[in-house]
N, C-alpha and C positions, 0 to 999 in steps of 0.2 A: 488606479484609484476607483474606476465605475464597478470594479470586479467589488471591491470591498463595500459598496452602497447601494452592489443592485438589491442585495436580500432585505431591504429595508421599503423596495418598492412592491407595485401588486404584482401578479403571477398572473397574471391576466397576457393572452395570446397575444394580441393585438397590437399592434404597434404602435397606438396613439395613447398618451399617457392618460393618467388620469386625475383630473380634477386636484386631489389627494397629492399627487406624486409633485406637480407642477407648483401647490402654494406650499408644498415643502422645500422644497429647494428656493422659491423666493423668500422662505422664512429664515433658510439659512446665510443666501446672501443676504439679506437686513441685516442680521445677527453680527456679522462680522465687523463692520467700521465699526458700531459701538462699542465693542469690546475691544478693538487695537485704540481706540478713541479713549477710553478711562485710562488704559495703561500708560500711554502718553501722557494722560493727564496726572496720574500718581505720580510717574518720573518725574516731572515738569516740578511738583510739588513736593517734594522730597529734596529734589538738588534744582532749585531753579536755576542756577549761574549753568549749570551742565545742559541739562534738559532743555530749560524754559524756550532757546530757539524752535527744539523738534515742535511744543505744542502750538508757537504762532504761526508756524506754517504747516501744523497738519495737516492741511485741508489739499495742500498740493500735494505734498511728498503722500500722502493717501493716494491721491491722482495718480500718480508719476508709478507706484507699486502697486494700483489696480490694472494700470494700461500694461505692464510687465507681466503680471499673475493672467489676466483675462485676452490677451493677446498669444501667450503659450499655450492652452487651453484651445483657444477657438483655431490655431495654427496645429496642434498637434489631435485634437480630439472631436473639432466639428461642434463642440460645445464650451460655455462661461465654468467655471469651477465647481457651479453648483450643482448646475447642470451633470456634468461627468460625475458627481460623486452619489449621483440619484439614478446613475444607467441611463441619462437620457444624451438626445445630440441635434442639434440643428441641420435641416435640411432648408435647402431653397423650396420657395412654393411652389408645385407641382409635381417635377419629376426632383427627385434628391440623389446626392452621389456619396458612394462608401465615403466612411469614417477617413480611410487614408488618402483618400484623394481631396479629403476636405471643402471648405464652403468656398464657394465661386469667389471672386476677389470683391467683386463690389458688396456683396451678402456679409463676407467679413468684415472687412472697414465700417459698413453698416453699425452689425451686431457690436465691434469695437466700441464706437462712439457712444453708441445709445446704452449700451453696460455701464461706460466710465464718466462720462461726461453730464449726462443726465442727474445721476446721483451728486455731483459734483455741485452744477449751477444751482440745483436745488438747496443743496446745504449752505450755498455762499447767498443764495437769494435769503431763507431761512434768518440766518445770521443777520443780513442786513434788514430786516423787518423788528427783531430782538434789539438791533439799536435803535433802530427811529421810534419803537415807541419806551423806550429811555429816557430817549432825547425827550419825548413828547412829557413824557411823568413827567422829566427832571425841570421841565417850560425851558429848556437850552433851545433860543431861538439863533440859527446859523444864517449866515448870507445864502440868499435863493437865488442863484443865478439861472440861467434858462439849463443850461445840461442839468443842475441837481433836481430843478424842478420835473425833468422830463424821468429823470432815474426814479425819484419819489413817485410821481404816478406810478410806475411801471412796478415798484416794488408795494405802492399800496394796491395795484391791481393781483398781485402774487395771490392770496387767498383764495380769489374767486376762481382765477385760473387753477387752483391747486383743488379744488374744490369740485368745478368741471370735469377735472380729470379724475379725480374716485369715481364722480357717477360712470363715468365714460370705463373705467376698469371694471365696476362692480358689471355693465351690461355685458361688457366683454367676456366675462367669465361668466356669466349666468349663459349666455348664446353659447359657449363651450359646453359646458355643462351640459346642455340639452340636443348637442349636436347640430348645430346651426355655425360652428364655426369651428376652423381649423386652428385657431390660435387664441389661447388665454389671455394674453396679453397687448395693447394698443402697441408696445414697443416692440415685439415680434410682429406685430402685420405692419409699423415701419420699417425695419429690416426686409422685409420682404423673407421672412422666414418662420417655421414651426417645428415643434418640438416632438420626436417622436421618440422612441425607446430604441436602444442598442441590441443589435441582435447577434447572433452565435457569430454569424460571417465577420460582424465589425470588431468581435473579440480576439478573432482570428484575424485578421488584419492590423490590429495595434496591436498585437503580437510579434507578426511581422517582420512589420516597420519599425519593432527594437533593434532589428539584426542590418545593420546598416550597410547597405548594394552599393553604395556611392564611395567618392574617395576618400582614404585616408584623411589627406588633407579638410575635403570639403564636412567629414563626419566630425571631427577635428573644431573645425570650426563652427559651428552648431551646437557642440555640445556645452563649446565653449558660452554661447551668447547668449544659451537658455540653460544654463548652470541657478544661474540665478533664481530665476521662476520657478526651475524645480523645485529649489529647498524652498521656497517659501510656500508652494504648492503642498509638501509633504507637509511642512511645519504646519497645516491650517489643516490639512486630511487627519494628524492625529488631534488635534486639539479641537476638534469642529464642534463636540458635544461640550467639551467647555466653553467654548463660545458661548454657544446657546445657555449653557448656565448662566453666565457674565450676563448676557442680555436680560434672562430672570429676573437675578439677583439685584440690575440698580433700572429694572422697571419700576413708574411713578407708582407704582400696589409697594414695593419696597423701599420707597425712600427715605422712610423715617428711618428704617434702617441702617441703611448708606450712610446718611448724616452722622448716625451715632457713632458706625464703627469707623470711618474715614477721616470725621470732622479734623483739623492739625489745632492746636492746641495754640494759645496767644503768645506770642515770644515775648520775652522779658523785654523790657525797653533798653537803645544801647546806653550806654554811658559817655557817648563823644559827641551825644547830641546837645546842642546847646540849649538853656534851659532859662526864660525870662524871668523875673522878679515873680509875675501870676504862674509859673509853671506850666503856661501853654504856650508853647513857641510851634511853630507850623516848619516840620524837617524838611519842606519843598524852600518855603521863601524866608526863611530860619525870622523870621514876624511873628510878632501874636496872632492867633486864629481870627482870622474874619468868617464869619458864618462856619463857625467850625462842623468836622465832622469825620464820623471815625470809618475806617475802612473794617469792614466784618471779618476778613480774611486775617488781618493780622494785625488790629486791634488798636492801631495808633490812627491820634488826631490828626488831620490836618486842615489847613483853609480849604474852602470847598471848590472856589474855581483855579485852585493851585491840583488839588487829587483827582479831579474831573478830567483835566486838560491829559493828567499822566497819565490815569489810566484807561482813558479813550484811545493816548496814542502807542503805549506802551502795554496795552493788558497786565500789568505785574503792579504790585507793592511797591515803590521808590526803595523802601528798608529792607524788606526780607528779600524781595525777589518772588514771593508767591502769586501766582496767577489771579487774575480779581478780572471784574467786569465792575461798570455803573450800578449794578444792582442792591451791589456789594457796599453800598455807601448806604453811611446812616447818619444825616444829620440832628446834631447834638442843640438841645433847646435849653439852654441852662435860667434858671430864677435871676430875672432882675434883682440888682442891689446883694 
């Protein structure tokens, strides 16, 4: 796959990439959770009874097929997915070892973690700052025991720490840039590794090491355990520029767009709901609405500490099944008398 991405990088001798080479390949791993992340979320919303589980735990099964995709990669190529599709490959800092002989065991594990994991705690940090200050709009005051209260700091200190860490990237890449450092990224000089470009000897080498020296059995079994990682590898190598369109297309510059052509459409109310004398009954506590209020998603009433409670713990509709968040509530202020 680096053979199909090297002609997109510079022609330049040299072995240490450039500037260019290196925030494209991080533009295309970005690229990528957001776009398996919508489609998830179409399916989910389409058939929720089918889907709806994949979208509440995308955030692992993401994890579980980044550590499979990015573990194959740094095991067979010395490099993350991005990386190989841009001709580049991780060496340990100082002396580095060919492509087939791959990254030192600890350098691996390393680069492992901080690929999948990092991205990960982030997104679940992220998420939990998007609720508390939910909670904050919605004035939902919870019991503060000492662990909530200690997580709450930690996640109201998220920004700053998130914040730190841009200026800490932006130095990091400008000292690259200028030749003051070996490595673009704060997460490669953790690793204890850099990035440099694949050369004629390393093409010939995972050449190779297609033609398998070992035994039947043990080739056998190998090909069997990363079967896996390849098709999903091939599947993301052709579609990589539709990614990056996907990512385009429902950036915040596009969103009124998104809305218009995505939004799902109100569903009819059912007919087995039971229906009060006033014609507001609440489909959670089958009562009249107490501070009633409509879900934006899929357009029905209900009590508001009845549709809070569901869909904080449920993400979904009670009736359709359609994915919602707190957001998604809009309390209804009807005329006295």
């Amino acid at each position: 796959m680096a053979e199909a991405g090297a002609h997109l990088t510079s022609t330049s001798i040299g072995e240490q990439p450039s500037i260019f080479e290196v925030l494209a390949q991080e533009s295309l791993l970005a690229a990528v959770r957001p776009a398996v992340q919508h489609a998830v979320k179409v399916l989910a919303e389409s058939s929720p009874a089918r889907f709806g589980p994949l979208w509440r735990i995308f955030d692992e099964l993401y994890l579980l097929l980044d550590l499979l995709l990015q573990n194959h990669f740094l095991s067979r190529h010395s490099a993350s997915f991005s990386e190989n599709f841009y001709g580049l490959k991780r060496v340990s800092r100082g002396r580095g070892l060919p492509v087939h002989k791959g990254l030192r065991r600890p350098a691996h594990w390393r680069s492992l973690l901080l690929l999948c994991l990092v991205p990960y705690l982030r997104a679940k940090l992220e998420a939990r700052l998007v609720r508390q200050r939910d909670e904050e709009d919605f004035s939902i005051q919870l019991a503060r025991s000492r662990t909530r209260r200690l997580y709450g700091a930690a996640v109201a200190a998220f920004p700053y720490i998130s914040s730190a860490w841009r200026v800490w990237v932006f130095c990091q890449q400008l000292l690259f840039v200028f030749g003051f450092s070996r490595t673009h990224s704060p997460l490669l000089w953790l690793a204890g590794v850099r990035l440099t470009r694949l050369s004629a000897a390393d093409f010939r080498n995972m050449e190779a090491s297609d033609d398998p020296a070992r035994s039947r059995v043990g080739w056998m079994m190998s090909q069997a355990a990363r079967g896996v990682a390849t098709s999903l590898s091939t599947f993301l190598s052709m579609g990589v520029f539709f990614l990056q369109f996907l990512d385009w297309w429902y950036s915040p510059d596009n969103q009124s767009t998104m809305r218009g052509l995505t939004s799902l459409p109100a569903p009819p109310p059912p007919l087995h709901l039971h229906q009060d004398s006033n014609g507001r009954s609440c489909p959670l506590c089958h009562k009249p609405c107490a501070n009633a209020t409509a879900l934006s998603t899929s357009g029905f009433v209900f009590c508001y500490p009845c549709i809070y409670a569901h869909v904080k713990a449920h993400r979904c509709c009670p009736v359709t099944g359609v994915p919602s968040a707190p957001q998604h509530l809009i309390k209804i202020y009807a005329p006295e008398g």
